[in-house]
C-alpha positions as CSV (number, residue, x, y, z in Angstrom):
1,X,124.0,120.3,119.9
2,X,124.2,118.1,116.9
3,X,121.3,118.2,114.6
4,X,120.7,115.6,111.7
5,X,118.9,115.7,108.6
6,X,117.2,113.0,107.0
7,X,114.3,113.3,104.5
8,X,111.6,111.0,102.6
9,X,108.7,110.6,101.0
10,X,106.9,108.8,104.3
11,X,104.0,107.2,101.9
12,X,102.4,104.8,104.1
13,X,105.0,104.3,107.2
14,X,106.2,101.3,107.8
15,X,109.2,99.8,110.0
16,X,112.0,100.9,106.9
17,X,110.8,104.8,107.7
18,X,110.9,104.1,111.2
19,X,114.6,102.6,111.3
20,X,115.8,105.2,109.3
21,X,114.5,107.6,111.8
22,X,115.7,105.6,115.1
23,X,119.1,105.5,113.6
24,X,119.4,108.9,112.2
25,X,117.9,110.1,116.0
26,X,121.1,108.1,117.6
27,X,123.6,110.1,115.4
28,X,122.9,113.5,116.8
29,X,121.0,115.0,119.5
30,X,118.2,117.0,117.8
31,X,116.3,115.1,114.8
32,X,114.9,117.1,111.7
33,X,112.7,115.5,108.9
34,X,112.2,116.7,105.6
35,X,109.0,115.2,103.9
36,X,109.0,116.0,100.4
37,X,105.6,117.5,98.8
38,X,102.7,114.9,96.7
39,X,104.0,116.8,93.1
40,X,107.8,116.8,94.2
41,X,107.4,113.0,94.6
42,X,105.4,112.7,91.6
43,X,107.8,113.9,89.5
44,X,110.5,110.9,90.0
45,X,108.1,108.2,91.3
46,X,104.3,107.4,92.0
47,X,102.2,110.2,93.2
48,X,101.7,109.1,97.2
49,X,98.5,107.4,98.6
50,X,98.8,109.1,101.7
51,X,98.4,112.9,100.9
52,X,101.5,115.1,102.1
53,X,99.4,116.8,105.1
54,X,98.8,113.3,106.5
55,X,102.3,112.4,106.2
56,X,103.7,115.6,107.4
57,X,101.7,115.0,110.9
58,X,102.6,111.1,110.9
59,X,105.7,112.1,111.1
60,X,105.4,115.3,113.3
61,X,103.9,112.6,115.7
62,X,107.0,110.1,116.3
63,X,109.0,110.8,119.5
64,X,112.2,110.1,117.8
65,X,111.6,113.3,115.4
66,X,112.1,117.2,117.0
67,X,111.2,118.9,113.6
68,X,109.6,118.3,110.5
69,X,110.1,120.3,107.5
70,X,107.5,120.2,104.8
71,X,108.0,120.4,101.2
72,X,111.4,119.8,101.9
73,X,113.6,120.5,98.8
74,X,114.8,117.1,96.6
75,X,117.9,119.0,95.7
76,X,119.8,119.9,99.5
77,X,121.6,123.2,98.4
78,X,124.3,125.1,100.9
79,X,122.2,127.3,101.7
80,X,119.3,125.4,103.0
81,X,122.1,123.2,104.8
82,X,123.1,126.4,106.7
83,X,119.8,128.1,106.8
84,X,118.6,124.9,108.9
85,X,122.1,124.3,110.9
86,X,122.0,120.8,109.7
87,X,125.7,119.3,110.7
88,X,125.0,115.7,109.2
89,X,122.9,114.5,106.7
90,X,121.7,111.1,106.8
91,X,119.9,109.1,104.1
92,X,119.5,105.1,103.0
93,X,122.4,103.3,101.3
94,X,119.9,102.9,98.0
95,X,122.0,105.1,96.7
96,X,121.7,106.0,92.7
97,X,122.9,108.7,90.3
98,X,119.8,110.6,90.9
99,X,120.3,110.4,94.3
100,X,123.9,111.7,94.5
101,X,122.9,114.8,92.0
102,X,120.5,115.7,95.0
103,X,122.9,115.3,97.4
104,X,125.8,117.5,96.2
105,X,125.9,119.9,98.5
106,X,126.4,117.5,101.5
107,X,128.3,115.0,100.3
108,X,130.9,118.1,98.8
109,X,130.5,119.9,102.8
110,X,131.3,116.0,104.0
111,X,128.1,116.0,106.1
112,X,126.7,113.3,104.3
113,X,126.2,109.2,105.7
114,X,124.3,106.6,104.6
115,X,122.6,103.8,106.3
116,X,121.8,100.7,105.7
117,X,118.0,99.9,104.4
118,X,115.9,97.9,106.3
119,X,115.7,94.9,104.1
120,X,112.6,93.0,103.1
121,X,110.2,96.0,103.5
122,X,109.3,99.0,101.3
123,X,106.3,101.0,99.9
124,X,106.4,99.3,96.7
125,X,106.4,96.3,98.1
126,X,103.6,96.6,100.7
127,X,102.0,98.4,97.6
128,X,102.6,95.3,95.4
129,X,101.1,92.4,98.5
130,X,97.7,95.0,98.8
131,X,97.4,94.5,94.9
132,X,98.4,90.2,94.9
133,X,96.4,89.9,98.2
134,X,93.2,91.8,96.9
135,X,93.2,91.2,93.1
C-alpha cells in the first residue's frame, strides 16, 4: 500500500484544497493530511478565520482523505516521515525558500513531488473579493 502525504493550512476550503487532495489521492492508495495548528500558521502568515478544530474535521469529512493528522509539523523531519510510513510526499508547485527548508527531509529521502496549483483561486484571494465586495 502506498500512502501519501500532503499537508496545509485548509483556512476556508475551496476547489485549490480540494484539487490538491484529488490529485495527491490518485498518487497512492491511502491519503494522509496534515493540517497545521492556528499559532503554527500564524507564525509565517495570517492567523486562520476558520479555527483549526473546524478545519481538522472539514477535512476529516472529504472521501478522498483516509487520515488526518492535526498540528501536523511545518518542518517534515525523518523521523515523522518514518513514524507515519509516508512513501511520497506531495505538496503545490508554489514552491519558495521557506518552503524547501521545511521540506528537507523529503526532498533529501526523494519522496518529495510537487503539483501544479489550481490557478485563479486562493484564500487570499477569496479573502481579498469578501473585503472589495463588502467594503
Amino acid at each position: 500500500m502506498k500512502r501519501v502525504y500532503t499537508d496545509m493550512a485548509a483556512d476556508m476550503f475551496h476547489v485549490g484544497h480540494l484539487n490538491l487532495i484529488k490529485r495527491a489521492k490518485s498518487l497512492g492508495d491511502y491519503l494522509i493530511v496534515g493540517i497545521h495548528s492556528d499559532d503554527d500558521i500564524g507564525q509565517y502568515k495570517r492567523r486562520p478565520i476558520i479555527p483549526q478544530g473546524d478545519r481538522y474535521e472539514m477535512i476529516r469529512s472529504c472521501r478522498y482523505v483516509d487520515e488526518v493528522i492535526e498540528a501536523a509539523p511545518l518542518v517534515m523531519t525523518k523521523e515523522f516521515l518514518l513514524d507515519n510510513k509516508i512513501d511520497l510526499v506531495v505538496r503545490g508547485d508554489d514552491v519558495t525558500p521557506e518552503h524547501l527548508r521545511q521540506q528537507a527531509a523529503p526532498i533529501k529521502m526523494d519522496i518529495m513531488r510537487y503539483l501544479p496549483r489550481t490557478k485563479g483561486v486562493s484564500t487570499t484571494l477569496i479573502i481579498d473579493n469578501i473585503i472589495k465586495q463588502y467594503s
